[in-house]
C-alpha positions in Angstrom: -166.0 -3.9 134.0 -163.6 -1.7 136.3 -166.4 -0.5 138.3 -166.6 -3.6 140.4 -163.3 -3.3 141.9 -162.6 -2.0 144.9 -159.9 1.1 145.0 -157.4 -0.8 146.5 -157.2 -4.0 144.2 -156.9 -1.3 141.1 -154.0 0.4 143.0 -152.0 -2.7 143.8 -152.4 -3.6 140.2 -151.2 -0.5 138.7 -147.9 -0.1 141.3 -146.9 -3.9 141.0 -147.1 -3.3 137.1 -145.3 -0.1 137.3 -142.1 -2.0 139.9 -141.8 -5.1 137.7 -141.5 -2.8 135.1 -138.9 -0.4 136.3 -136.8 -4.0 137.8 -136.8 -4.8 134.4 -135.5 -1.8 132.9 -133.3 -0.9 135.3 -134.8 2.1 136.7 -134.1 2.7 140.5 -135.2 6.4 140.7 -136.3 9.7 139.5 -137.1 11.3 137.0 -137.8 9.2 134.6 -137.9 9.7 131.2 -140.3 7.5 129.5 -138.9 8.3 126.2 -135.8 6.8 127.2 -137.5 4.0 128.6 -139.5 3.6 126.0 -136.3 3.0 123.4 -135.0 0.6 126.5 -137.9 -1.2 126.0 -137.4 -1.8 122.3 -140.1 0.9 120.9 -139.7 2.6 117.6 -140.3 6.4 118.2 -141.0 8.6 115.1 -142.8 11.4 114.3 -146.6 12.1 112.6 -147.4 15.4 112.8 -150.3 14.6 110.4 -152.4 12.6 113.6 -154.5 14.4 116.0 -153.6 12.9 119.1 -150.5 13.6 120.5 -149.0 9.9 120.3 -150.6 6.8 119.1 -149.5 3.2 119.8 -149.4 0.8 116.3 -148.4 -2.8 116.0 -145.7 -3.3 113.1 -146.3 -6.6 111.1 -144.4 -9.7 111.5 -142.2 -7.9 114.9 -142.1 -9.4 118.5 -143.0 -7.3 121.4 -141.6 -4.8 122.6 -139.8 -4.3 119.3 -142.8 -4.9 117.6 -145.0 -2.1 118.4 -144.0 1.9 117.3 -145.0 5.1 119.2 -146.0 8.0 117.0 -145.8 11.6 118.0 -146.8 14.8 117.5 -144.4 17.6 117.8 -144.8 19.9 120.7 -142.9 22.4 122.2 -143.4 21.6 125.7 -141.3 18.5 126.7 -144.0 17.5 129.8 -146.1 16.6 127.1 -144.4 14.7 124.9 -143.5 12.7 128.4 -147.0 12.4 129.2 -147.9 11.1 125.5 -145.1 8.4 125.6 -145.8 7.7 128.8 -149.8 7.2 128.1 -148.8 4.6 125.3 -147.0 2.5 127.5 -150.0 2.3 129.5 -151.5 1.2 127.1 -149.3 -1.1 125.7 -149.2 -2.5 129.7 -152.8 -2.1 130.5 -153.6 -6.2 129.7 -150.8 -6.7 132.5 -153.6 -5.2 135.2 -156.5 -6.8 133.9 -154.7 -9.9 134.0 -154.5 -8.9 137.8 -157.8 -7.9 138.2 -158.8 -11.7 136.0 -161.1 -9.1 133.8 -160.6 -9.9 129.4 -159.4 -6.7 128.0 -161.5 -7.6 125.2 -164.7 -7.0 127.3 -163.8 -4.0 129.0 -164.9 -1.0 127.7 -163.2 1.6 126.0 -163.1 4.5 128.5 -162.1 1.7 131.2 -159.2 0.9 129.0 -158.3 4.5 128.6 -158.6 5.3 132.5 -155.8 2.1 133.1 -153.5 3.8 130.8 -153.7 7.1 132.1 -153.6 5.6 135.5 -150.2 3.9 134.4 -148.7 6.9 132.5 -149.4 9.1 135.6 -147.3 6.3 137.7 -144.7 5.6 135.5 -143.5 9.5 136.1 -144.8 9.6 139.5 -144.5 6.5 141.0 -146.7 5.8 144.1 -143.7 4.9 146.3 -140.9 7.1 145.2 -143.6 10.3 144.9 -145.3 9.9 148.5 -141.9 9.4 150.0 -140.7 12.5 148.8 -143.8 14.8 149.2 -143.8 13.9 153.1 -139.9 14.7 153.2 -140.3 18.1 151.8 -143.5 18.7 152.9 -145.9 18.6 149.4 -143.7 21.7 147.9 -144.8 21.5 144.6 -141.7 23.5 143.2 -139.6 21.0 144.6 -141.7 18.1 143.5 -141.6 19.4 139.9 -137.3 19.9 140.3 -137.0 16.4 141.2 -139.6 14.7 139.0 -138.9 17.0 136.0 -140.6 15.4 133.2 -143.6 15.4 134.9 -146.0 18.7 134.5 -146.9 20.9 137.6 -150.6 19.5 137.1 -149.4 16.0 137.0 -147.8 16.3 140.1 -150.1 18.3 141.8 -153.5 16.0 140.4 -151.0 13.2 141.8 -151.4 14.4 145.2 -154.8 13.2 145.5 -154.2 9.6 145.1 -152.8 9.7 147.9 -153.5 9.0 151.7 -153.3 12.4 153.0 -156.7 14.6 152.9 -156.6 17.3 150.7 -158.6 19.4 147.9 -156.9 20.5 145.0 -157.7 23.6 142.7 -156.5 25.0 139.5 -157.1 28.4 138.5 -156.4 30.0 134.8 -156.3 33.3 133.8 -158.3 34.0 137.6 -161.2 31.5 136.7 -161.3 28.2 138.3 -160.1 25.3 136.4 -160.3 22.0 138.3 -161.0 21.9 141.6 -160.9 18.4 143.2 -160.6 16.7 146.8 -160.1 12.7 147.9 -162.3 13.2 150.2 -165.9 11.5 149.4 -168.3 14.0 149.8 -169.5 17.4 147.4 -166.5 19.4 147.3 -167.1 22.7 149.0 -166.3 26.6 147.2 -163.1 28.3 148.3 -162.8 29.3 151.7 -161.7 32.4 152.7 -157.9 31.3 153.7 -157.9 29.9 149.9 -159.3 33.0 147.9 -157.1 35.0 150.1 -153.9 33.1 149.3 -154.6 32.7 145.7 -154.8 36.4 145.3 -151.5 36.7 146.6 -150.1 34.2 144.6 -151.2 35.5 142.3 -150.5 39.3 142.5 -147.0 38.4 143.6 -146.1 35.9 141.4 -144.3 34.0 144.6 -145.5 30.8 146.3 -147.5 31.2 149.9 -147.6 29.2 152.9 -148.5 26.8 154.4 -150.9 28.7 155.7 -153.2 27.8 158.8 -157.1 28.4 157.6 -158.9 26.9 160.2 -158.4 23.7 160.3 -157.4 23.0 157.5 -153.8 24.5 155.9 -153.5 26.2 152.7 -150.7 26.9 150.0 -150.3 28.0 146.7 -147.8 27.9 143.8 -147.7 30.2 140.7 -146.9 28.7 137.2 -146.7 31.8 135.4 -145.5 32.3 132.0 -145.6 35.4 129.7 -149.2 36.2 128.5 -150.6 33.2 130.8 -151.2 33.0 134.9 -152.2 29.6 136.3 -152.0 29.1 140.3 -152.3 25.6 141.8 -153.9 25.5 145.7 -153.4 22.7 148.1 -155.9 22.8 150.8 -154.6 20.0 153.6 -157.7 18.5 155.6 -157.7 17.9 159.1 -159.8 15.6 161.1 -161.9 18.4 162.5 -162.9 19.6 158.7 
């Protein structure tokens, strides 16, 4: 069981997974594709438009790893999801690798804890905890930016990314003007938008340009639209300091 592990044994699991697997495939920086990696790593890739989940991981009979195992897709037309589905399934196909790590049987872990290590991995494998923290400090958490350099990763990936990281912040999503996700990595109940970040987000959203940072307080605010015909989504970063 997961639960028992402390935050940063899980981490150190994940990341050293994520390295030994990029040493071995050769990968030394971003973006990465992980349907390219997935063929490097001897996959079969084809398509089931028939499934319900965007990708499923099977085992073909009588092969040898990684050669042995296909990937199965669903067509969509955004290309950030079909990364995030390949990448999932290679989380799962690594996830024994971590519980090796954390000396836990697979076989007794439940299914949702299984699920969270290979969403965990997916979300590393296209953001990787080094390469990713490295880069949000030298431009300064710009999410456009983030998303130009790691470009098979969605804007929510990278933004929900943010918050395993060291740096306080709370993170919010809003759709079509209603609030989506709103999140922080700070323990504690997570407080309603402040004034700084209701104000912001209007202006994001009105003028379809990102704003700030922002000082609120003492806390700093931006905001980034993703805005596509018929649809308006606006991501907020709220940085914490230590007088929040």
């Amino acid at each position: 069981m997961l639960p028992q592990f402390v935050t940063e044994e899980l981490t150190a699991a994940l990341d050293v997974t994520i390295a030994e697997l990029f040493d071995s495939a050769g990968i030394v920086g971003p973006p990465v594709d992980a349907v390219a990696l997935a063929r490097r790593l001897g996959f079969t890739l084809a398509w089931d438009d028939r499934q319900s989940s965007r990708a499923r991981l099977v085992r073909l009979a009588g092969r040898a790893p990684c050669d042995g195992f296909s990937i199965l897709l669903k067509h969509d037309p955004r290309p950030e999801r079909r990364q995030w589905a390949v990448a999932h399934e290679i989380g799962e196909y690594l996830s024994p690798r971590v519980f090796d790590a954390l000396a836990v049987d697979p076989r007794t872990a439940p299914l949702i804890a299984r699920e969270r290590i290979a969403n965990l991995l997916a979300s590393r494998l296209l953001l990787p905890t080094d390469w990713f923290y490295a880069d949000a400090i030298a431009i300064d958490w710009d999410l456009l930016e983030l998303k130009r350099r790691y470009g098979t990763a969605s804007h929510e990936l990278i933004a929900r990314r943010m918050l395993d990281l060291s740096v306080p912040v709370i993170l919010s999503i809003i759709d079509q003007g209603r609030l989506e996700f709103r999140r922080s990595n700070v323990p504690g109940r997570v407080p309603p938008l402040s004034p700084g970040e209701r104000d912001c987000w209007q202006q994001v959203h009105a003028e379809h340009r990102p704003i700030g940072p922002v000082e609120s307080g003492p806390t700093l605010v931006r905001g980034w639209p993703i805005h596509e015909p018929g649809w308006r989504r606006e991501i907020l970063r709220l940085e914490l300091s230590e007088e929040w």
